[in-house]
LUMKOLTI-52346 format. One record per residue (C-alpha): x, y, z. Coordinates in pm, 1 decimal. Layout:
N
X,Y,Z;
...
This chain:
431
-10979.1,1299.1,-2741.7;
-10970.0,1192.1,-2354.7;
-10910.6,800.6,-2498.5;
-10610.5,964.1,-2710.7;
-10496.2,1115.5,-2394.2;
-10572.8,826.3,-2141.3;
-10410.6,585.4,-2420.2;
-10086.4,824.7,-2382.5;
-10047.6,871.4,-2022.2;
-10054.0,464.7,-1996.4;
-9794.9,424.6,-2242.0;
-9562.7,688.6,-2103.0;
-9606.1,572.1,-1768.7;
-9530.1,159.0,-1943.3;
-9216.8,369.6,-2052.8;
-9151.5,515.5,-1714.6;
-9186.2,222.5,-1531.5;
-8995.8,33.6,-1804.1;
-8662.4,293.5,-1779.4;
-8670.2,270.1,-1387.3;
-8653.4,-110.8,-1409.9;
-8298.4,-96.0,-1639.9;
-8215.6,155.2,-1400.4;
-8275.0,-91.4,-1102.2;
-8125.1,-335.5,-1314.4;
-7803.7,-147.8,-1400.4;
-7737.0,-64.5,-1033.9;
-7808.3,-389.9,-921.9;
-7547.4,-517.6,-1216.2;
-7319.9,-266.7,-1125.7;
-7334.3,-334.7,-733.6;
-7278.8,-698.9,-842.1;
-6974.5,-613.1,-1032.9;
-6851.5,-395.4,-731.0;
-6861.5,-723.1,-491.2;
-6709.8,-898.8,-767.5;
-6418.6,-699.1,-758.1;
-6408.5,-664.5,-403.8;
-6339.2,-1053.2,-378.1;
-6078.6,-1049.2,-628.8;
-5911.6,-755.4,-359.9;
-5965.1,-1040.2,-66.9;
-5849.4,-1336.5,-266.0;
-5548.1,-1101.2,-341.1;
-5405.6,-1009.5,17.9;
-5545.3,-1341.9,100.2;
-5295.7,-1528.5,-94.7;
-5020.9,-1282.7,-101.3;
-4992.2,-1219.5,239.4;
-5167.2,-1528.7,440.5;
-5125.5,-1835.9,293.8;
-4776.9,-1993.5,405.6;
-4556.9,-2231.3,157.6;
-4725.0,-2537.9,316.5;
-5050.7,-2455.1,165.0;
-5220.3,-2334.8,507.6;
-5373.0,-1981.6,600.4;
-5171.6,-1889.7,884.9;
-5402.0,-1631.6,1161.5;
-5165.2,-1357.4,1090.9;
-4827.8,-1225.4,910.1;
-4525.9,-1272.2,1188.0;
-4215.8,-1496.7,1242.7;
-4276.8,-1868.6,1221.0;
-4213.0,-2052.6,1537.2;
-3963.0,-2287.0,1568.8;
-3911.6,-2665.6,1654.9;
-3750.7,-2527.5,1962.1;
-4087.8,-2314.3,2020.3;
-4291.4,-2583.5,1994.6;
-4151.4,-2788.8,2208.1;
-4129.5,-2583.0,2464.9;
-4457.1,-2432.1,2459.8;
-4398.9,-2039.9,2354.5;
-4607.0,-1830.1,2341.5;
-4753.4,-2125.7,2486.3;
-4835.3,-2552.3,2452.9;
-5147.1,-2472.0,2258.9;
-5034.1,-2259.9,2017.2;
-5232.1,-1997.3,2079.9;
-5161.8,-1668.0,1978.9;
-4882.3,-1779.3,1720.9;
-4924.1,-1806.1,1353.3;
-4986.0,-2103.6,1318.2;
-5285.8,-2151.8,1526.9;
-5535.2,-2221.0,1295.1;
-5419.8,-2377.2,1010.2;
-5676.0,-2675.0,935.9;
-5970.7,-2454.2,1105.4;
-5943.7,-2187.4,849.6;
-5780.3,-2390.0,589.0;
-6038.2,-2649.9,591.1;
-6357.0,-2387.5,588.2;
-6219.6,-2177.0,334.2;
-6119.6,-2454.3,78.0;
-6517.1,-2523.8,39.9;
-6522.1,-2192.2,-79.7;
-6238.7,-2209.8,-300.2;
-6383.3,-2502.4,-437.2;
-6689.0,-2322.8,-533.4;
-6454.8,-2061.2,-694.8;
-6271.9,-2276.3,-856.4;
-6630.0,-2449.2,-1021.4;
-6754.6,-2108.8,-1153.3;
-6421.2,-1953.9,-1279.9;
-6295.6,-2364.6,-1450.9;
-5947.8,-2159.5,-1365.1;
-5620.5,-2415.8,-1400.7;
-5496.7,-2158.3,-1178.9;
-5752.2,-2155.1,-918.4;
-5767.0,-2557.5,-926.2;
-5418.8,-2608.4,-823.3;
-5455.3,-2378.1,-549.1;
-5741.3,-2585.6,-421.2;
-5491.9,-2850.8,-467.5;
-5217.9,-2670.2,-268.1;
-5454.0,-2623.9,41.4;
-5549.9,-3002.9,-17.3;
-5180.5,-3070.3,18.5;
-5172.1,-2905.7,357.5;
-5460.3,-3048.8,507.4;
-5304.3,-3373.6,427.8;
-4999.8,-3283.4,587.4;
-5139.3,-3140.6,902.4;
-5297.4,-3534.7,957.2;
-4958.1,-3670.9,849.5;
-4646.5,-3518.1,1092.5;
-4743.1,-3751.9,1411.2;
-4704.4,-4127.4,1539.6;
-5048.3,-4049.3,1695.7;
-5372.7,-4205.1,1531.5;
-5646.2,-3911.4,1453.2;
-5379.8,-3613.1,1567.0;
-5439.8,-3313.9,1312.9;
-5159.9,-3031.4,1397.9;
-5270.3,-2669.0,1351.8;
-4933.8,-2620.8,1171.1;
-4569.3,-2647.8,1129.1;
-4284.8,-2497.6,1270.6;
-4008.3,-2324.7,1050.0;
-3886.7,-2669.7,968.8;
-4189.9,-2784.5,807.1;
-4290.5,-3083.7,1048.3;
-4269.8,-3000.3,1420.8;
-4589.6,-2868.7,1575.4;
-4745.2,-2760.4,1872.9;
-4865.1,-3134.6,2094.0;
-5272.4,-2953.9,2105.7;
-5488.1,-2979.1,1849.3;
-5897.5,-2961.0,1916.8;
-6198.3,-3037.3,1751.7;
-6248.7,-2690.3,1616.5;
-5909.9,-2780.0,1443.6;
-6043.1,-3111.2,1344.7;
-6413.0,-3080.1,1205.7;
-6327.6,-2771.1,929.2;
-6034.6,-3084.4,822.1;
-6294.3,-3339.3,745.9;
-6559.7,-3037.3,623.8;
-6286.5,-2909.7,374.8;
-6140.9,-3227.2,243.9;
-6547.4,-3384.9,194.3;
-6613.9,-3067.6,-29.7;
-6283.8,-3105.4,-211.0;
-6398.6,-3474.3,-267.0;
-6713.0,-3432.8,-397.1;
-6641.4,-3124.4,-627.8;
-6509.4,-3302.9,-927.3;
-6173.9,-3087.6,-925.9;
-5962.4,-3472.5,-814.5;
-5868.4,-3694.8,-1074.9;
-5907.1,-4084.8,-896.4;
-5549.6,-4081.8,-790.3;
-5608.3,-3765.0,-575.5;
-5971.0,-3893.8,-452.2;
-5849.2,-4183.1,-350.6;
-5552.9,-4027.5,-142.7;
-5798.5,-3786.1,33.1;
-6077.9,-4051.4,89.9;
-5822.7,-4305.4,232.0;
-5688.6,-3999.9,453.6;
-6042.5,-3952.4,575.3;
-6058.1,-4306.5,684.9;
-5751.3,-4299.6,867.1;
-5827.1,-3988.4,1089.1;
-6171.5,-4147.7,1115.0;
-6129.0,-4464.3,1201.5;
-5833.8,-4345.7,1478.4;
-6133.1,-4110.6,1630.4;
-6392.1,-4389.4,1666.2;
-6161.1,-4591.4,1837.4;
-6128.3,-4259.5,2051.6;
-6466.8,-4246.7,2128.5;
-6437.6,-3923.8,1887.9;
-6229.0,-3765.7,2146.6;
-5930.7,-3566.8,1979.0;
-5583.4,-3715.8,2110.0;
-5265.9,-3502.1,2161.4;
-4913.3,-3535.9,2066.4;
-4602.3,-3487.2,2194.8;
-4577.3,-3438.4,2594.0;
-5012.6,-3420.3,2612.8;
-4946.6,-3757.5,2462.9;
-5270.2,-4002.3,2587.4;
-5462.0,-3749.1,2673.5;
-5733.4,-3607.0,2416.0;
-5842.9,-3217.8,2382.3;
-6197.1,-3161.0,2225.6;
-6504.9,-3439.4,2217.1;
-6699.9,-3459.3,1898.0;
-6984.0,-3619.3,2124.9;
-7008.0,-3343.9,2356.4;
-7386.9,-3237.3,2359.3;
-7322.9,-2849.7,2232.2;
-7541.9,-2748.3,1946.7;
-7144.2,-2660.4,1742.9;
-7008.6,-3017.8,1865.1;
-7335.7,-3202.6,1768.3;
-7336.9,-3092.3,1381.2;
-6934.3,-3187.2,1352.9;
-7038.9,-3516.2,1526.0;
-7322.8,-3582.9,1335.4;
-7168.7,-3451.4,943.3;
-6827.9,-3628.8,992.4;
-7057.4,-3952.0,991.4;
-7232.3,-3896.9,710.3;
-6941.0,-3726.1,540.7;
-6755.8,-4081.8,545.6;
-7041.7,-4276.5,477.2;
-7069.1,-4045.4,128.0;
-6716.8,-4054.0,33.9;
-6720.2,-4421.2,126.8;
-7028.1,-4581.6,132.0;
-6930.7,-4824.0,398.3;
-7303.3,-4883.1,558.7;
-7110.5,-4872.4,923.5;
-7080.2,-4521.5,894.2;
-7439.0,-4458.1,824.1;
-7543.5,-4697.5,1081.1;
-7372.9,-4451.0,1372.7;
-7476.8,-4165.0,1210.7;
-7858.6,-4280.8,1204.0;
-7756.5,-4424.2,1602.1;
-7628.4,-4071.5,1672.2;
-7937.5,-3916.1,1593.5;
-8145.8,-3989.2,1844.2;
-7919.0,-4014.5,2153.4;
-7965.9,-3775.3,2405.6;
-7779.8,-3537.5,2588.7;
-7795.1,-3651.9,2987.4;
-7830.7,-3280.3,3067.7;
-8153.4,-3139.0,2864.6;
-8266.5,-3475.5,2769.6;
-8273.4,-3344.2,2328.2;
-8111.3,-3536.5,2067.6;
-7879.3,-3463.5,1843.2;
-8079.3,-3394.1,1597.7;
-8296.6,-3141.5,1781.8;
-8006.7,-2945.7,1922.3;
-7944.4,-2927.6,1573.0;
-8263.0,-2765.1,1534.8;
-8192.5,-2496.3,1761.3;
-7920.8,-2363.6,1662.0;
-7596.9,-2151.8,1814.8;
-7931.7,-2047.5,2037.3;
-7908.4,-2368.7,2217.0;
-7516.3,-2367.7,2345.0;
-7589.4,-2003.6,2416.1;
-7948.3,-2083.8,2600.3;
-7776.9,-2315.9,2787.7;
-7430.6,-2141.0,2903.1;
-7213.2,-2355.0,2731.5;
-7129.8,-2108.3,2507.4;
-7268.2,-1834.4,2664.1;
-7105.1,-1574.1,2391.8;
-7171.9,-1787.7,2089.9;
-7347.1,-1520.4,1926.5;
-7219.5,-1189.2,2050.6;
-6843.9,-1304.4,1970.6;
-6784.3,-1616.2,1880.0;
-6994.7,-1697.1,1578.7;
-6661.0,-1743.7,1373.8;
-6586.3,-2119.7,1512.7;
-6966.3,-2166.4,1409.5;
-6857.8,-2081.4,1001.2;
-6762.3,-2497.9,937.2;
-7016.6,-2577.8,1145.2;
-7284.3,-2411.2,943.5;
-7151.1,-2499.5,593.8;
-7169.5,-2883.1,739.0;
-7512.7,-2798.8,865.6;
-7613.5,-2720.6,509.7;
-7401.0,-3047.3,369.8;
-7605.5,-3280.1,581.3;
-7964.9,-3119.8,437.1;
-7837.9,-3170.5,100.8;
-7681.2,-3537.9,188.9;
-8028.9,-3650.2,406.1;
-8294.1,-3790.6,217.6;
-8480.1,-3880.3,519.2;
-8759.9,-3571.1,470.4;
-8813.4,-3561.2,830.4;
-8468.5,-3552.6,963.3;
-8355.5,-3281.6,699.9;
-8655.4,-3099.8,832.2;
-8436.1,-3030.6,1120.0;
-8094.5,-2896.5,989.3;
-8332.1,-2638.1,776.7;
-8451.3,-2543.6,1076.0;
-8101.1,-2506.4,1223.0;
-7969.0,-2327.2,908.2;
-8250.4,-2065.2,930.4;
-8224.9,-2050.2,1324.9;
-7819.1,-1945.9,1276.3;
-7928.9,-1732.4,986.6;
-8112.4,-1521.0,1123.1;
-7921.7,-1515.6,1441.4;
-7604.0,-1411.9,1286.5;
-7841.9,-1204.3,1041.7;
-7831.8,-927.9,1302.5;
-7466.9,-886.3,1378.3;
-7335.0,-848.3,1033.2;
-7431.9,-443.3,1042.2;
-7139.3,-447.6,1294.0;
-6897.6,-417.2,973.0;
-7029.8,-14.3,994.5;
-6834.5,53.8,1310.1;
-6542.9,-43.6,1138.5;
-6349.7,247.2,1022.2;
-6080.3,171.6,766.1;
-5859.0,464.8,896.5;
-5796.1,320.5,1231.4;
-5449.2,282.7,1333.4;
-5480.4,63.2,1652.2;
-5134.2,-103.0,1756.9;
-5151.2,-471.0,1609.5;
-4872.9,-599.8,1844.2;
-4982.5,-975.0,1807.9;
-4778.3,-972.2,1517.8;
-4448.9,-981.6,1767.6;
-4599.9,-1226.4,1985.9;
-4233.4,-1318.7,2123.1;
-4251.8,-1010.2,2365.0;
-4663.1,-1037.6,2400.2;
-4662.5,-1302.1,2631.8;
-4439.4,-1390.5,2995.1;
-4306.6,-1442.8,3164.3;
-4240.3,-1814.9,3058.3;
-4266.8,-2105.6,3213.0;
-4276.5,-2459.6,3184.8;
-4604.7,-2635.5,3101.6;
-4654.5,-2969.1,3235.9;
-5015.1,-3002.8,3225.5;
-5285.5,-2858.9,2955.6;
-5420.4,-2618.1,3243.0;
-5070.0,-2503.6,3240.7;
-5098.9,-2441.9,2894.5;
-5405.0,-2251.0,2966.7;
-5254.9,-2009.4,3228.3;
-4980.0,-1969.3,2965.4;
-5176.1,-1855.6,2728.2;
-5357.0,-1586.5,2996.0;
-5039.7,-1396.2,3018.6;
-5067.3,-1111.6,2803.2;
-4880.5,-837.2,2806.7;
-5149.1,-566.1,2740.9;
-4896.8,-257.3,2642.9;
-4715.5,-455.4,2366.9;
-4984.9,-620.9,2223.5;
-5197.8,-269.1,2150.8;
-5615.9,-255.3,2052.8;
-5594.5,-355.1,1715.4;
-5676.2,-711.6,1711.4;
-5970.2,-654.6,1974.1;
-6062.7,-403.1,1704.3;
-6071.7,-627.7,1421.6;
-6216.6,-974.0,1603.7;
-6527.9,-747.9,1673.9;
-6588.2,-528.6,1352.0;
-6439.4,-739.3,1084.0;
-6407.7,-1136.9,1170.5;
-6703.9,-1124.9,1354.5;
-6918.2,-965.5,1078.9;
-6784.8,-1134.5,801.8;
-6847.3,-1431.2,996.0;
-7213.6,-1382.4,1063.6;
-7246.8,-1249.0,687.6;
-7092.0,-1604.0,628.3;
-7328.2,-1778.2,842.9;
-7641.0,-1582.5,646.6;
-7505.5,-1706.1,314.9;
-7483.2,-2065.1,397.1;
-7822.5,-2042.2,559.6;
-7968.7,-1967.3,232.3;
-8179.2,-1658.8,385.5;
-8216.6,-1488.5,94.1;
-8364.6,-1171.1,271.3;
-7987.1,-1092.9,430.1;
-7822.4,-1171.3,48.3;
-7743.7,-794.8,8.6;
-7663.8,-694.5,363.2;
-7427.6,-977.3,325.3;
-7268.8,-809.3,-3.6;
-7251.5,-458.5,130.2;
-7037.1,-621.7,485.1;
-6786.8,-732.0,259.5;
-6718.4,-422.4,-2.7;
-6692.8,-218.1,351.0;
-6305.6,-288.5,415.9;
-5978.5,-192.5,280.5;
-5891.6,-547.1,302.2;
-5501.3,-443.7,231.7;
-5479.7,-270.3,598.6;
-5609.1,-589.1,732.0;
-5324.7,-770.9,1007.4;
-5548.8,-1112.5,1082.5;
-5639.0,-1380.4,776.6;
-5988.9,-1391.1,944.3;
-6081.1,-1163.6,612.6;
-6094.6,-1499.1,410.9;
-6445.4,-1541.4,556.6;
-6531.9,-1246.1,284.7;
-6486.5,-1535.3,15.5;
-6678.1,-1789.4,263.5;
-6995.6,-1553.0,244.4;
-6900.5,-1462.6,-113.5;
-6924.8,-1805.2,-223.1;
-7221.6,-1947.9,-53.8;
-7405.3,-1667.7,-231.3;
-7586.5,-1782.1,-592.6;
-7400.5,-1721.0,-874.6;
C-alpha cells in the first residue's frame, strides 16, 4: 500500500514538475515573441521616420541644412546639434546589425536596405578632394557638408562596411567596391599618421587621432588594422597591427593591447573620459562590436585573451546602467526643441578656428530647446546603449535584462534615432 502511494506521489510530482517546465517554457516563448515584435516596432519608426534618402540615419527628424549652412557654420562648423551629425557613426554601427537581420530573416527586402546604408557610407567617404575625409552628412543638396568630421565618425565607417563585407549579402562587384573604398580611406589615414583630416576652411588640419592612448581610441586603432588586413590580406596591414600591439602609451606606460583589457574603466580611471560610463557609453557601441570582431579575427590565444577580457570588463560595466530604461516614463511630454535647432543656438558668428567652432556649439539657448532631449540621452540612448554593450559582450547573465530595456518604450513618441541601438542589442543577442 505505502509503495502504491510513494510510487504515486513521485509520478504526480514528475507531472508537476513536468507542467511547470511548459509553463516556463511558454512564457519564456511568449516573452521571446514579445521582443520580437518590439523590434519590428523599432525597425518601423526607425526607417520611417530616421533614415534620410541618402541611406544615412540622421540624429533626429528636422529641416536639412543647407549648402549655405554648412558653409557658414550654423548651428555651428561641427555640425553639432543638426541632423546630420551623425550619419556614418550611427549608420556604420547599426548596419552590423542590419546585417545580422538581414542573415536570419534571407529578406530581399531587408538586403537592399543593407545595401542602401552601404550606399551612404560610400558616399559620406566620396563628397571631398581630401584623402581619408568621411562627412557626417549632406546638406539639402546632397553633397555639401559640414568641413569636421572625427574619429567617432570614422571608426563605426570602417566597423560597418568590414561587417557588410564579410556577411555574404555582396555579390564580387559590390565587395570589391567596398574593399577598394576601405583602402582608400585607409591608406589616406596612414599617411596621416591615423589622424582624421578636415575639409573645407579646417582644411590641413586633422580632428580625432586613432593613436591616441584612450581605451575607445585604442580598439578603433587596433580593429581598423586588422579589419584591412581581413578584407585584404595585404601582410602590411597585419604587420602594424601586430607593431601596434605592444606600443605603449607615454603616460601609464600599458599597451594597446592591455588598455584593451581594461575596458571603458581605463579612459574613465584615468580622466580622459571621466563620464565614459555614467553618460557616454553610446560612442563606446562600435567600439565594443569591434572589440568582439578582433576576438573572433585573432588567432593568437594569448592576445584574444585580452579583448575577452575587455568585452566582459564593458559588459558588466554597462551591465549596471541598463535598469536606467525604468525611469523612463513613456507619458512624458518634455519640450524636444532640438528639432528647430535654427532658433536653439546664437547668436552667430563667424568661426575661424575649430575652438571657434567649439564656443559655437556652447551657445544654447536653454528656453527654446526644452528638457526633452536631456530626458531621452539619459533614460533611453544611454540604456539601450549599455543593453547594447551587454549583448556584444556575450554576458549571458544580462541576456534578459537586456530584452526587458528594449520592450520598455513606446518607440513611436521617440524625437532622437538613438532608439536604433534597440536593434544593436537585439541583434547581438543569439538567435
Amino acid at each position: 500500500m505505502y509503495k502504491i502511494l510513494i510510487v504515486t506521489t513521485m509520478v504526480l510530482l514528475a507531472v508537476m514538475t513536468a507542467c511547470l517546465a511548459g509553463e516556463n517554457n511558454t512564457e519564456q516563448l511568449s516573452f521571446h515573441a514579445t521582443v520580437a515584435r518590439t523590434v519590428e516596432k523599432v525597425h518601423d519608426v526607425l526607417w520611417g521616420k530616421f533614415i534620410g534618402t541618402d541611406g544615412l540615419i540622421h540624429d533626429f527628424a528636422g529641416e536639412i541644412p543647407t549648402p549655405e549652412d554648412c558653409a557658414s557654420g550654423r548651428p555651428n562648423a561641427i555640425g553639432w546639434w543638426s541632423p546630420i551629425e551623425n550619419g556614418p557613426m550611427f549608420t556604420g554601427s547599426y548596419l552590423a546589425a542590419m546585417c545580422e537581420r538581414a542573415r536570419r530573416s534571407g529578406s530581399d527586402k531587408d538586403k537592399a536596405d543593407v545595401k542602401k546604408l552601404v550606399k551612404g557610407l560610400l558616399k559620406t567617404a566620396s563628397v571631398s578632394d581630401v584623402p581619408g575625409f568621411v562627412a557626417r552628412g549632406f546638406a539639402t543638396d546632397g553633397r555639401s557638408h559640414y568641413p569636421l568630421g572625427s574619429q567617432d565618425q570614422t571608426h563605426p565607417w570602417f566597423y560597418g562596411l568590414y561587417v557588410y563585407v564579410k556577411s555574404g549579402i555582396p555579390d564580387e562587384t559590390e565587395r570589391a567596391e567596398v574593399v577598394n573604398k576601405m583602402v582608400e580611406v585607409a591608406g589616406a589615414l596612414e599617411k596621416l599618421d591615423w589622424k582624421c583630416p578636415c575639409d573645407g576652411i579646417f582644411k590641413g588640419q586633422n580632428r580625432g587621432d586613432f593613436k591616441s592612448f584612450r581605451n575607445h581610441g585604442v580598439v578603433m586603432y587596433l580593429f581598423n588594422l586588422m579589419a584591412m588586413y581581413d578584407v585584404t590580406r595585404d601582410k602590411v596591414w597585419l604587420e602594424r597591427y601586430r607593431r601596434a600591439l605592444t606600443e605603449r602609451s607615454p603616460a601609464s606606460g600599458k599597451t594597446r593591447l592591455e588598455i584593451c583589457a581594461e575596458g571603458y574603466h581605463y579612459d574613465e580611471r584615468t580622466k580622459l573620459i571621466p563620464n565614459a560610463g555614467s553618460s557616454l557609453l553610446w560612442i563606446y557601441v562600435s567600439s565594443q562590436g569591434g572589440l568582439a570582431r578582433l576576438a573572433r579575427m585573432e588567432t593568437d590565444e594569448s592576445v584574444r585573451t585580452y579583448y575577452v577580457a575587455g568585452l566582459q570588463a564593458n559588459a558588466k560595466g554597462a551591465f549596471a546602467y541598463v535598469p536606467d530604461f525604468k525611469r523612463f516614463d513613456n507619458k512624458d511630454n518634455k519640450v524636444f526643441g532640438h528639432a528647430n535647432w535654427r532658433d536653439g543656438y546664437g547668436p552667430w558668428f563667424e568661426q575661424k578656428t575649430q575652438h571657434d567652432a567649439e564656443v559655437m556649439a556652447g551657445r544654447a539657448v536653454r528656453e527654446k530647446l526644452g528638457k526633452r532631449k536631456s530626458y531621452e540621452s539619459a533614460y533611453m540612448r544611454h540604456p539601450l546603449a549599455s543593453a547594447a554593450i551587454v549583448a556584444l559582450g556575450g554576458y549571458e547573465s544580462g541576456y534578459d535584462l537586456v530584452r526587458r530595456a528594449i520592450c520598455h518604450y513606446d518607440y513611436s513618441r521617440l524625437n532622437m534615432a538613438e532608439l536604433f541601438f534597440a536593434e544593436c542589442a537585439y541583434y547581438a543577442l543569439p538567435d
